[in-house]
C-alpha positions in Angstrom: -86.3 -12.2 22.8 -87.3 -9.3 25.2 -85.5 -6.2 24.4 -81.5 -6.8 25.5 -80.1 -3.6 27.4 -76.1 -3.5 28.0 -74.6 -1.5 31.3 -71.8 -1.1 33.3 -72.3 -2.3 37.1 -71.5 -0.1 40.3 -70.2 -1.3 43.6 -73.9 -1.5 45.0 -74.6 -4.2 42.2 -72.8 -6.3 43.1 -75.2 -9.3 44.0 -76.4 -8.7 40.6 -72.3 -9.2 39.7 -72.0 -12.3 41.8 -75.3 -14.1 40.6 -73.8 -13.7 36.3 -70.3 -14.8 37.4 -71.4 -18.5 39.7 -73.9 -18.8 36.9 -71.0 -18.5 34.4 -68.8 -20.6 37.0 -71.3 -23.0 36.8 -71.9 -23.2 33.5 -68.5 -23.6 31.8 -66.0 -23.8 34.5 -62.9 -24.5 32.4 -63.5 -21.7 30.8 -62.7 -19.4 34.2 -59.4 -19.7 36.3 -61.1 -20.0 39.3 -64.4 -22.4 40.4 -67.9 -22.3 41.6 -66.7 -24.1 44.7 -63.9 -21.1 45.2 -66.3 -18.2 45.0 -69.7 -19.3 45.6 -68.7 -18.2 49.6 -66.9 -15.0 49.2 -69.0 -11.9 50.3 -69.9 -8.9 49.8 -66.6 -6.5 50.3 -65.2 -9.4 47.8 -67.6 -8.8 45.1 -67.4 -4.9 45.6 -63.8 -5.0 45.8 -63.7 -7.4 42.2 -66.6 -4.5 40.6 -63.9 -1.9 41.6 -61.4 -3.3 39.8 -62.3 -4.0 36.4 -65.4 -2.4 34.9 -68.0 -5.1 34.7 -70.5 -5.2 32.4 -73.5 -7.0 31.9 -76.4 -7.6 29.6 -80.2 -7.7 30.9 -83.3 -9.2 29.5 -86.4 -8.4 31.4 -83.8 -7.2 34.4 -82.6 -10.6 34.1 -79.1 -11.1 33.7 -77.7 -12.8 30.9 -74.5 -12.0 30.0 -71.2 -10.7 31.4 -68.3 -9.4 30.4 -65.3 -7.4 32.1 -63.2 -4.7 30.8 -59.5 -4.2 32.9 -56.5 -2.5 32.3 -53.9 -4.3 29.9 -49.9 -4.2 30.2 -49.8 -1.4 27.8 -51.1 2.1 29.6 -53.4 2.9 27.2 -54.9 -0.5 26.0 -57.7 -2.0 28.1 -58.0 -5.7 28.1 -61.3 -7.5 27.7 -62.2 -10.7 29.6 -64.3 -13.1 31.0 -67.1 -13.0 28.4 -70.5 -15.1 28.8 -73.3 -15.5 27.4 -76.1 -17.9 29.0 -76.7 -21.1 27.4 -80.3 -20.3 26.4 -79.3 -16.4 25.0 -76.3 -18.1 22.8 -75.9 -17.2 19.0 -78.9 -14.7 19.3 -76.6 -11.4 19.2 -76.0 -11.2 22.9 -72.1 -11.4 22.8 -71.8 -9.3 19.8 -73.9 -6.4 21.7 -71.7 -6.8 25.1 -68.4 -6.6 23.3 -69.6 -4.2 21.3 -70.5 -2.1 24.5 -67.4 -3.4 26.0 -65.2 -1.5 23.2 -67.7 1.6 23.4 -66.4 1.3 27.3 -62.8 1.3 26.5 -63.1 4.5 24.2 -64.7 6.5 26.8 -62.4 5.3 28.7 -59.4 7.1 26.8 -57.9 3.3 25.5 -57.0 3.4 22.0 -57.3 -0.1 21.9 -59.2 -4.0 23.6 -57.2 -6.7 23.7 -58.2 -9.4 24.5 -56.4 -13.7 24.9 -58.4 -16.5 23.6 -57.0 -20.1 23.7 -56.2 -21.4 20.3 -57.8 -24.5 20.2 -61.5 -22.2 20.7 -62.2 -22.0 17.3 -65.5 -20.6 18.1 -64.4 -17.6 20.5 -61.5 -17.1 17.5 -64.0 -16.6 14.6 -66.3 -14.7 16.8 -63.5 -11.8 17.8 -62.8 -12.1 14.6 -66.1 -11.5 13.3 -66.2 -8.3 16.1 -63.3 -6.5 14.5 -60.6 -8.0 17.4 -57.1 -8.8 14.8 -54.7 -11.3 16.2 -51.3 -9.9 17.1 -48.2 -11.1 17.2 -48.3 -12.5 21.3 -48.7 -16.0 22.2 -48.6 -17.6 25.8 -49.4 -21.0 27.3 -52.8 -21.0 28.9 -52.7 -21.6 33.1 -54.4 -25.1 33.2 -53.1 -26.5 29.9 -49.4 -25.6 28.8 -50.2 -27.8 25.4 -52.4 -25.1 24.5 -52.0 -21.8 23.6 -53.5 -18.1 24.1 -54.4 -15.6 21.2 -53.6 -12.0 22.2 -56.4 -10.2 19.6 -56.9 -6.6 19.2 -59.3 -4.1 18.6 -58.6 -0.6 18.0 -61.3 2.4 19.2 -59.1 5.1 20.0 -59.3 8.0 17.4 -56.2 6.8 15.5 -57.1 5.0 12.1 -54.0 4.7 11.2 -53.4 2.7 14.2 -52.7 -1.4 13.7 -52.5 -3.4 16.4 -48.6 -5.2 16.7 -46.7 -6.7 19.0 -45.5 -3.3 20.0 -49.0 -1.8 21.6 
């Protein structure tokens, strides 16, 4: 593999946003809670707007990208949640995810958060051992998950603040 470089987009990438996300949409669309078919039309003030909202990062081979993932703001002021992490098919269990989240985390420090949360449905055993395998601890919240209320959400936890004392509980 080329060498992988991580960054954080700005407004004016955001065709480079747009072209990751359909590909993920594409890709694994129950994994999203929207579709290709719903976003594949939505232009430009869309995508800047979405870039705006959430930090969006996004992981390049070659200038190619091929990974995303997006870093928001949680419930809890000073926690930053992490979501919608992908990876492309061909760039799976080579390091890729474990370099964005890691840069993800980085993110969230910079940003002041003294901790990444982050849900993950409990039936993904794979995303579970993965965060797990990242630092991310499970806490103590559990919700149903939008398109399947037999199956439940993980909230996980990362600390990066400056606290070491810190643990993550259901009181963030």
């Amino acid at each position: 593999m080329s060498e992988l470089s991580v960054r954080v987009l700005g407004g004016d990438d955001w065709q480079t946003y747009q072209q990751v996300r359909l590909a993920a949409l594409r890709d694994v669309p129950e994994a999203f809670a929207s579709s290709y078919s719903e976003e594949k039309d939505y232009d430009e003030a869309f995508w800047r707007l979405r870039i705006e909202r959430s930090a969006r990062l996004v992981a390049l081979v070659d200038d190619e990208p091929v990974a995303t993932v997006s870093v928001g703001q949680a419930s809890e002021p000073d926690v930053g949640e992490l979501f919608g992490l992908w990876v492309r098919a061909d760039y799976r269990g080579r390091g890729v995810a474990w370099q964005l989240t890691q840069a993800a985390a980085q993110h969230a420090k910079d940003a002041g958060r003294r901790a990444l949360k982050l849900w993950v449905s409990t039936d993904n055993g794979r995303a579970v051992a993965f965060f797990s395998s990242a630092g991310f601890r499970p806490a103590d919240e559990r919700r149903p998950m939008t398109n399947d209320a037999r199956t439940e959400e993980l909230a996980m936890v990362l600390p990066v603040g400056d606290d070491p004392g810190w643990v993550p509980t259901t009181q963030l």
